[in-house]
C-alpha positions in Angstrom: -16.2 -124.7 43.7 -17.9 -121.4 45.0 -16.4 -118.5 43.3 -15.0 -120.2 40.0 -17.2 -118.0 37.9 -20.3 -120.1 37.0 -23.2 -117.6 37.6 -21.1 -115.2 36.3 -21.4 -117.4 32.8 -25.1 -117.5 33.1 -24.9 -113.9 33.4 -23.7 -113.4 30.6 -25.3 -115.8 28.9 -28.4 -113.6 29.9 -26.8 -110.8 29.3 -27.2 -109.0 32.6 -24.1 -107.5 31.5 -21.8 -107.5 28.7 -18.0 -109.3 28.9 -15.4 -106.6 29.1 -13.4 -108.8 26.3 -14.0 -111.9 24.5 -18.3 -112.7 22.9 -20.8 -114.3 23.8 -22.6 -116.2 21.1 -26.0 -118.0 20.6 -26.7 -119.1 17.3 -23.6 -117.9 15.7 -24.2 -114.3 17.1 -23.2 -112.3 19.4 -25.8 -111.3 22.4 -24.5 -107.6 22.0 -26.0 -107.5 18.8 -29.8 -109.0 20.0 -32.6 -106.9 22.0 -31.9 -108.2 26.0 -35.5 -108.9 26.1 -35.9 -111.0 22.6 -33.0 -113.0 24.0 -33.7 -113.6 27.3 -37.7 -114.8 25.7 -35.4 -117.9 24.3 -34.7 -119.1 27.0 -35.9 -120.6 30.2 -33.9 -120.3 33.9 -34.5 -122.9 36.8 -32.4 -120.9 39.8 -31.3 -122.4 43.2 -33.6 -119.8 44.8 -37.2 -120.0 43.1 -38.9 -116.5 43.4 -42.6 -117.9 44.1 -45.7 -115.5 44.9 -48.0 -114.7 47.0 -50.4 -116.1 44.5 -52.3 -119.4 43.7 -49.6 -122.7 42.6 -51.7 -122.0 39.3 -50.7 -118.3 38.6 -46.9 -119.3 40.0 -46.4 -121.7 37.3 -48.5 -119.8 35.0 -45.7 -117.0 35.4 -43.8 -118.7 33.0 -45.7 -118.1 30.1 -49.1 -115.4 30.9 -50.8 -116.5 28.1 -51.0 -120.5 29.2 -54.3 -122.1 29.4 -55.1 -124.0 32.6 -54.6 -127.2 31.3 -51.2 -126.2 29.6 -50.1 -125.5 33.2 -51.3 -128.4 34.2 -49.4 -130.7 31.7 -46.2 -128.9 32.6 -46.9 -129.4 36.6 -47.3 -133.6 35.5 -44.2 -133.4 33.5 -42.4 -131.4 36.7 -43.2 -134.2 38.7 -45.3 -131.3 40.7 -49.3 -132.8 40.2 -49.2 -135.1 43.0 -47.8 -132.6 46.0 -50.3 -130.4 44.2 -53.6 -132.7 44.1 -52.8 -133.4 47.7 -52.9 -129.7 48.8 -56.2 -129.0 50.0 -56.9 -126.2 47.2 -54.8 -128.0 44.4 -53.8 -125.5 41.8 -55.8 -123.1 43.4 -53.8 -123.5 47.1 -52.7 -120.3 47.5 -48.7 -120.1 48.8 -47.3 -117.1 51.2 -45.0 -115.2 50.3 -41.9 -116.9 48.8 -43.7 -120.1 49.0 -42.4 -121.0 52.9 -45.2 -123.4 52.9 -43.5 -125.8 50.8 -40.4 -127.2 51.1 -37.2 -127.0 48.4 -38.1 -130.1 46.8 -41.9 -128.6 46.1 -40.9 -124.7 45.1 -37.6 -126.4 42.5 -40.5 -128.7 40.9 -42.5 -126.1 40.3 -39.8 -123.9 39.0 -38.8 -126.7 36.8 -43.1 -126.6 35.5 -42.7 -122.4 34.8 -39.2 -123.9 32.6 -41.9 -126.6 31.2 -44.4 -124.1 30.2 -42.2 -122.0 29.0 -40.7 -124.6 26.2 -37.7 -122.1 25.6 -35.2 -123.9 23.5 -32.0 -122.7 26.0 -32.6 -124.1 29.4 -30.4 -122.5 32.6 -30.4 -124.8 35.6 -28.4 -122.8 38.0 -27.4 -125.5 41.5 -31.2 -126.7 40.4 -30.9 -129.8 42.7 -28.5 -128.5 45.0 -30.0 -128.4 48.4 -32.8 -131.4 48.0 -33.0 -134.9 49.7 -32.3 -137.4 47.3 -36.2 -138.3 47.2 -36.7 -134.7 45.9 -33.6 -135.1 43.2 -34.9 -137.7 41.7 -38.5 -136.2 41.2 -36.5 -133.2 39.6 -33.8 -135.3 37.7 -37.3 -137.4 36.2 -39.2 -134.3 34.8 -35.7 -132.9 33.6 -35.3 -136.3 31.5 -38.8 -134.7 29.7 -37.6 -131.2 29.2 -34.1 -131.6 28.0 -34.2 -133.4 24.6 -34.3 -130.8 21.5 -33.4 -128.0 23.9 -29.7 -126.6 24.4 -28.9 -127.0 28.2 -26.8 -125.2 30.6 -26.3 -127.0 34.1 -24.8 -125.0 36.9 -23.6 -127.8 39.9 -21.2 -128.9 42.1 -21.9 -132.5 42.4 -20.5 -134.5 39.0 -23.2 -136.7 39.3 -26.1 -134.0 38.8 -24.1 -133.3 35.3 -23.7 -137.4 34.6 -26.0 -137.3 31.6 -24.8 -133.5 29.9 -22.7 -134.4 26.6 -20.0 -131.3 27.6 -18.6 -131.0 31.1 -16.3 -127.7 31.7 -14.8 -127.8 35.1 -14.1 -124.5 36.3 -11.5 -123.1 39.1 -10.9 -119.1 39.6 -13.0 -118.2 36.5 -11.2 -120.7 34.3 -11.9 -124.0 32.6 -9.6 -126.3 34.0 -11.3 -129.9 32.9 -13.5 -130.3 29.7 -15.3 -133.6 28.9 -17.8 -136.0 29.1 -18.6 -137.7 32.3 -16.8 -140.9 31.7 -14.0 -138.9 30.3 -13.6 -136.5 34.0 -13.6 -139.8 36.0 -10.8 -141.5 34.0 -8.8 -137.7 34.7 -9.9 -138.2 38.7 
């Protein structure tokens, strides 16, 4: 449900801004107590809206972690499910995209979000509504390289389909800014 307080928990989670009562806690500590920047360096966000460059695909995924070789960026575009759109652009890696990336569609610009997460290798993934406005064709790519990325990694998933959130071990249903279900996905279909 829009408006029940999901982004706001990513947010915070980020901290973009602090809760006014209650903590926030990774590891056993409070975010008020860490650096914004050495936090936020742990972790990886996939958003709904990918901000892409007017840059080469290279240098876009690259953005996730400056320091990455070629073939590092490579490896995380395969694992993405992003090489073959990629090998079939005229320039490959080097294709360079307009701005915000209009020449590909959402299917293309979330998988190579999902590569930057890759290259990153932050152990907290945020997937904010990653999959939320793709065909199913484009879900599945997505869902495929997210099978890769998630195992040893904490996970939050942002989304209003159930089925998007089938595999997570912790569900919290939320409504006005409150939990109103908690569970695993078997467990939320026996509560309807």
């Amino acid at each position: 449900v829009s408006g029940a307080g999901k982004s706001t928990i990513f947010n915070l989670i980020l901290r973009f801004y602090d809760p006014q009562s209650g903590n926030v806690a990774v590891d056993d500590l409070s975010v008020a107590e860490v650096d914004p920047q050495a936090l936020r360096s742990r972790m990886a966000l996939v958003p709904q809206e990918v901000a892409l460059f007017d840059d080469t695909i290279l240098e876009n995924i690259r953005y996730g972690r400056s320091d990455a070789s070629d073939a590092d960026v490579q490896q995380a575009a395969a694992a993405a499910q992003a090489d073959a759109f990629i090998a079939a652009l005229p320039q490959g890696y080097a294709t360079r995209l307009g701005e915000r990336g209009v020449t590909l569609s959402g299917g293309q610009r979330q998988r190579l979000a999902l590569a930057r997460a890759v290259l990153r290798d932050a152990p907290i993934l945020l997937l904010d509504e990653a999959t939320s406005n793709l065909d199913s064709e484009s879900e599945a790519l997505i869902q495929q390289g997210l099978e890769q990325l998630l195992p040893g990694r904490t996970t939050f998933v942002i989304a209003h389909r159930l089925s998007t959130v089938r595999s997570c071990q912790q569900i919290l249903v939320m409504e006005r800014g409150e939990v109103i279900e908690r569970g695993a996905y078997a467990d939320l279909l026996r509560l309807g």
